[in-house]
Structure formats: C-alpha cells, structure tokens
N, C-alpha and C positions, 0 to 999 in steps of 0.2 A: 560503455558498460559491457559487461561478458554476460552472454547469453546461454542459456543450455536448454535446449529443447527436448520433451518427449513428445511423440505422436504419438495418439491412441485410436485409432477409425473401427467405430462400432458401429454397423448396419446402418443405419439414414443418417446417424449422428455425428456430428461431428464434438469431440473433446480435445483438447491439450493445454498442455500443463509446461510453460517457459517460468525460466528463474532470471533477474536481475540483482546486480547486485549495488548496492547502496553504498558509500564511504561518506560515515558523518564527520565534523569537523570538532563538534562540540560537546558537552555536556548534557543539555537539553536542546533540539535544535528540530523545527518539522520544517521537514525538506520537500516541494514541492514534484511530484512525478510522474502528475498527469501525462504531461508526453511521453513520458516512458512505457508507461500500460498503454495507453492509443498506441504507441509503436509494434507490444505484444499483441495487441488485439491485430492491428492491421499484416502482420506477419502472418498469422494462422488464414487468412483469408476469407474469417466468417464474415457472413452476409447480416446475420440477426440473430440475436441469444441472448447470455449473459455471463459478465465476465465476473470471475468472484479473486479477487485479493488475499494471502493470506501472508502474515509477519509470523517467520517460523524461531522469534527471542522471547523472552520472559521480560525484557525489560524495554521492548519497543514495541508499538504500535501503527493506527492506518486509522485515517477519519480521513471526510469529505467535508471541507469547509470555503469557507471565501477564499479566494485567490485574486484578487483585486489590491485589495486593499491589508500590506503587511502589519498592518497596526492589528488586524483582527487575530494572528495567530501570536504576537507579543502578549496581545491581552488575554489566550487561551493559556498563554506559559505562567504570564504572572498567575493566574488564577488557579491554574494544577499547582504552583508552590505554593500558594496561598493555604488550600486544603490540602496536602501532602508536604511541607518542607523536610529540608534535604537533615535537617539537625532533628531527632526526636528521639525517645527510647526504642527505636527498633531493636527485635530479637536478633535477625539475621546478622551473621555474625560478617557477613561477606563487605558489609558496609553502604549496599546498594537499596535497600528498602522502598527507600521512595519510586526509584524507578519499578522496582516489580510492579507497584499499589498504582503509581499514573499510567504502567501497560495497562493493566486489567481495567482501572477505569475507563480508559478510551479504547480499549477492543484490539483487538490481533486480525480481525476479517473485515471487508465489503463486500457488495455486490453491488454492479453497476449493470445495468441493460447496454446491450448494441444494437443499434439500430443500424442500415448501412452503411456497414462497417466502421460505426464511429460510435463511441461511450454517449451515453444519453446521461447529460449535466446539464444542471443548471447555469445558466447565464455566467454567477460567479463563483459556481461552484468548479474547486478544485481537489485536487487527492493530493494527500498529505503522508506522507511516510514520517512518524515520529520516534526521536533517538531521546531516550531519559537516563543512558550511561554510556555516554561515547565518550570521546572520539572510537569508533571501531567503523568496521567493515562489517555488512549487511547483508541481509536476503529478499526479497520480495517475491514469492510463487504468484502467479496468474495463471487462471484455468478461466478457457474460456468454453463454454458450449452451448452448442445451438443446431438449427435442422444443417442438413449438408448445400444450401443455399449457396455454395461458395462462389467467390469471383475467379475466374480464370486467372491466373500469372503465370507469367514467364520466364522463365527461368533464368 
C-alpha cells in the first residue's frame, strides 16, 4: 500500500494525518483493513489517544463489524440491497444511486481509541473499508491524536 504522511507537532500533542490507499475488486465489496490502520497508528508512535478514519468518496464507506465470521458481512451486503437495490427510479443520472444512498447509510468516519499503541476492539471486532461502485482505486485518511506519550524508535 503507498503511504503519504503529514506531521503536525503541536505543544504536548501529538496529531497526524497518513493516507492509504485501497484497490477494490468489485462492485460491492467490504474489504477488511484493520491491519492496515494498526500499521498507521503504530508508525505515528502514539502511546494512547484516538484514531479517527475518514472515506474521502460519496460512494464508499467505514464501519466496524465482525471479522470472524465472513457470512456476517454477506449478510450486511444482502441486506443494504435489499433496502437500497441497484434497479429503481433514481434521479441521478450518473447511474450510481444506490451507491451514494448505502455510503451515507453506513457513514464515511470512525473513531477507534489507542491504548498502547494498539486500536481498542472488540474480540471480533474488525474495520471494514466499504466499496458500493467499484472496481476503483481508494483513500482511507487516518489521524491519529493523543498526549505526546510517544515510544522511542529508531530510525
């Protein structure tokens, strides 16, 4: 994954703001990326804070769901078509409808806490990066912040 870092160091705090980037394969399709953010979080070297997620598309989204068990996000796709399908009178002329209406239902942001220096989940909870008009190429911003607690590294 290509990575792009800004540092921000303001007074005791510590902020920054990494980009990853996502390549979906399919149509509707939630991609699992938890290690990916642990790897953002653990790059910044905070100690304790919180890490906030943002999807910068109109037609993708970010939840935290089971990661155990793949039947649980099949059954969150059938059910966003279910209430959303891809055939209806949408105005939008672009053809894409459905995907706007399942972004905004399932949200563009999270927040997750860090504890040291690890995302504070549940058992099976995992982070979901969701695509509802792919195949395309992606964003995912993480900003993390927290006191300046940091861990030492070497360079």
């Amino acid at each position: 994954m290509r990575w792009i870092i800004d540092n921000i160091f303001e007074g005791s705090e510590l902020e920054m703001i990494q980009t990853f980037q996502v390549r979906t394969s399919k149509k509707t399709e939630f991609i699992d990326i938890t290690r990916s953010v642990q790897e953002a979080v653990q790059k910044t070297g905070l100690k304790n804070g919180v890490c906030i997620l943002f999807i910068p598309h109109t037609t993708a989204a970010i939840t935290i769901n089971e990661n155990a068990d793949p039947s649980v996000v099949q059954d969150i796709v059938t059910e966003l078509n279910k209430i959303v399908p891809f055939e209806d009178r949408y105005q939008h002329m672009e053809g894409n409808s459905p995907a706007h209406i399942k972004a905004s239902l399932v949200g563009c942001s999270q927040t997750v806490f860090v504890e040291s220096e690890k995302l504070v989940l549940g058992t099976w909870q995992g982070i979901f990066f969701c695509e509802f008009d792919g195949p395309r190429n992606r964003k995912v911003h993480v900003k993390v912040m927290g006191d300046n607690g940091l861990i030492n590294r070497e360079p």
